[in-house]
N, C-alpha and C positions, 0 to 999 in steps of 0.2 A: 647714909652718905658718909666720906668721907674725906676726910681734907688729903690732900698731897703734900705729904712730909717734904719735899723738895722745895716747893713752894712756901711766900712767907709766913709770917702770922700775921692774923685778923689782926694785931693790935700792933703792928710797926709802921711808922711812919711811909708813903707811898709804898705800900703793900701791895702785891700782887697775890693774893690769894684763889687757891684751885680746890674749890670743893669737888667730888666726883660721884655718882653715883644710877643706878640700873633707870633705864627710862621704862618702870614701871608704877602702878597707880600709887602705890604705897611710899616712892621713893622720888622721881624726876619725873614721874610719867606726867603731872598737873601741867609742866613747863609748856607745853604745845599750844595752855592757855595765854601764856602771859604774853604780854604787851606794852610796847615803851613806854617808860614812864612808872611802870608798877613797881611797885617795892616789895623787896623779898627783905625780910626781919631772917637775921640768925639770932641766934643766942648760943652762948660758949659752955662749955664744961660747966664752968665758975659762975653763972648766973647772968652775965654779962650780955646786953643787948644790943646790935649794930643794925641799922638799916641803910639797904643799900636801894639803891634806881636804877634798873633795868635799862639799858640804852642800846644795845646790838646783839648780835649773834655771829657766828660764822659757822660753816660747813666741813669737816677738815677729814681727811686721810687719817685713820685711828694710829696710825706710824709718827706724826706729827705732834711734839711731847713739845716746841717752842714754848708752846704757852705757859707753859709752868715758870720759864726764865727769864719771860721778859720785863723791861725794865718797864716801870711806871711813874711819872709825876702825882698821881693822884694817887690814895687807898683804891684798891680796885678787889672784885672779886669775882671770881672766873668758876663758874656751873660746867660739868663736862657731863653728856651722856650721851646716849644712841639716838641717834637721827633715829626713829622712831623702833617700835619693837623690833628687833632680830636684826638692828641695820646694822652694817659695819663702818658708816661712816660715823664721825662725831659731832655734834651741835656745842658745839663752843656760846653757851651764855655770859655777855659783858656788865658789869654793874658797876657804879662807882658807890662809896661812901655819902651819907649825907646825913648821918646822926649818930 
């Protein structure tokens, strides 16, 4: 996986953070599991542990980079991969902060 240099850091106040990575089993392929309300744990470089809450999704045109800039009132952190193996759309995963 990897984060989008464009997008914020996990540790700045109302964050929008854009991790990215291949929707296969070793990488975003799991995501097809989850469901509102689950929590996805990162941890950073530096040891550092965040959990976030799964709350939406969307479907988006892989031409469609907004998400990387948009503004947010909350820590947020934004999953990006292929609508399923080989698809050219993208599965936009939404999460807020909650530890």
């Amino acid at each position: 996986a990897y984060w989008a240099n464009l997008s914020d850091s996990i540790f700045q106040k109302n964050s929008n953070t854009v991790i990215y990575a291949h929707n296969q089993k070793n990488e975003f392929g799991k995501l097809k599991n989850i469901n509102i309300g689950d929590k996805i744990v990162v941890t950073t470089d530096s040891g550092n542990t965040l959990v976030f809450e799964y709350f939406s999704d969307n479907i988006v045109d892989p031409n469609n980079s907004s998400v990387i800039f948009e503004e947010v009132d909350v820590s947020r952190l934004v999953l990006i991969t292929c609508n399923g193996v080989f698809s050219e759309d993208r599965r936009i995963l939404y999460a807020r902060l909650v530890d």
